[in-house]
Each structure stands twice: as C-alpha cells, then as structure tokens.
N, C-alpha and C positions, 0 to 999 in steps of 0.2 A: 611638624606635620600640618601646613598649613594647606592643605588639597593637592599636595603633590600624589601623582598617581605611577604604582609604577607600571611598567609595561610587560605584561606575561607571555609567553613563547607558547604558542598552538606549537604541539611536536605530533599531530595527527592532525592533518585537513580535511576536509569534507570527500575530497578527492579519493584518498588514501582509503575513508572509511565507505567510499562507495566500491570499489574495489575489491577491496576484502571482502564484501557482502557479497560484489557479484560471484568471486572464486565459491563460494557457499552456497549460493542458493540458486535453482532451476530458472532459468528462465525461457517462457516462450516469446518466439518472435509470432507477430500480430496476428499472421493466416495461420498459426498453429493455434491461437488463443480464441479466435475468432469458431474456430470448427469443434474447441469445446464448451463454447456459449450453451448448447443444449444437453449437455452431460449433466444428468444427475446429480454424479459423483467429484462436483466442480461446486465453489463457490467463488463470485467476481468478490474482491475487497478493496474500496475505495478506500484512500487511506490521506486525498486533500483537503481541505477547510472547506467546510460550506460554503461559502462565496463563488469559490471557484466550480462545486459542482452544480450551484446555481444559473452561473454564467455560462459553462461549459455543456451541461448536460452529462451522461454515464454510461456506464453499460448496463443494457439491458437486466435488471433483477438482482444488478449490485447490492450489496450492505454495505453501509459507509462505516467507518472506524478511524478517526483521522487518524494522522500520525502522533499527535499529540497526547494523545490519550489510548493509546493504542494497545499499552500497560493492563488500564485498567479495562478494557475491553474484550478482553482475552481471558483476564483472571476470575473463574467463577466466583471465588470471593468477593469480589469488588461490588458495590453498586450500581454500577456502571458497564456490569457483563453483559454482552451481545452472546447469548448463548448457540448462534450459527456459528460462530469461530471454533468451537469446539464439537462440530456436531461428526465430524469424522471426515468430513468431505475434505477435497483438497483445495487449499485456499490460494488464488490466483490476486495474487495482491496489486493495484496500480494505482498508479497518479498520473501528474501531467505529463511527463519524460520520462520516468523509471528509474531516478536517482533515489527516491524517500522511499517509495515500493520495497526495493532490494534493502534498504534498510529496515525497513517496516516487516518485512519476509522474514531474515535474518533476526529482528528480535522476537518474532515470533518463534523461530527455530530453539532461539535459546529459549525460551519459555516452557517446551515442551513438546510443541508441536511438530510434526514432521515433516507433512503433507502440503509444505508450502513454494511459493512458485512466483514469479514476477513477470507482467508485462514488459518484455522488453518496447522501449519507448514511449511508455503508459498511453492512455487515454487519447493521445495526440497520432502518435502510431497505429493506432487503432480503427482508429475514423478514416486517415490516408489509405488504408489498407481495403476500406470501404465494411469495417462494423459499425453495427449499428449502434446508435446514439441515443438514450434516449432524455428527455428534457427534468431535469429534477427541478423541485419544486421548494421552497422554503417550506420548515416544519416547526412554525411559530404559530 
C-alpha cells in the first residue's frame, strides 16, 4: 500500500443523470417562463454559486438556494430553511444552462415537493429570449 490508488468505474455520468431528471420534471422553455415572471403563484429559484449570480445577474425576485445546499434549504428542519420553498407556490428552478436546475427540481421532487419546474436553458436562455436580468449584489 504504498499510494497506489485504484481507479473506480462512474456506472452513472452526469449525462445520464441529467436525463432522467429531465424525463421527471416540467420544464418551461424561456417565452413560457418568462410570461410567468408575474404570477403570483410562481417562485424563480436560483440554484448557482454566488460568484456566478454576481457576475451574471438573475431573474427578477429570484431566491437563491444553490445547488449545493439545496438539501438543506428545502428542509424546515434545517437551519438553513429558506421558508419560500415550501410556501406552496410552484418552484421554477434555474441556473446557467438548465443541467443542475432539472437536477435541483428533481431533488426537490423527491423531497416532497410537487410543484416544481425547470428553465429550460437557464438563466443564459432567458436573457436570449429577452428577460429580464437583474443585477445581484454580494450579501457580505
């Protein structure tokens, strides 16, 4: 055992597991997402690192929930609950492209929740489509 490492077989790619997520969970494409910006009964949910919603900007009245944490964001138990995720509304969930989204959607689903939904193309589609952007700010 002198640092020999051995090599492990991925039998699931990221590919695979974006797929299976999109077969599960709604997605709108951008002029459909875009015309529920004022719905009530809608919640936008960013779901990238700060960095990038820094650099990038959002959708208008998003809540951020990375993906990384997105567990504990969800679960009222947590310290870390974002109690809009649970508020009944339907969660329209995106990132840059719409790969971590439809993931992010999808484990929400399994969580419990129902009412959940994906930018097709995230936040990049969005903007091309001509929504609106708007500039977020560091919350340090």
């Amino acid at each position: 055992m002198s640092g020999e490492r051995a090599t492990v077989r991925v039998t699931r790619g990221y590919e695979e597991l974006v797929a299976a997520a999109a077969a599960e969970v709604r997605s709108y494409a951008p002029a459909e997402a875009i015309d529920r910006l004022d719905d009530d009964g809608v919640l936008f949910v960013d779901v990238r690192d700060a960095p990038e919603r820094w650099n990038e900007g959002g959708v208008p009245g998003a809540v951020h929930a990375s993906r990384g944490m997105l567990e504990f964001h969800v679960d009222p138990a947590s310290p870390y609950h974002v109690p809009d995720l649970v508020d009944g509304r339907e969660l329209i969930f995106y990132c840059a492209a719409g790969g971590r989204s439809l993931l992010a959607a999808r484990t929400a689903r399994e969580m419990g929740l129902e009412r959940v939904a994906n930018l097709e193309g995230g936040v990049r589609a969005w903007r091309d489509a001509g929504g609106e952007v708007e500039a977020v700010q560091p919350t340090m």
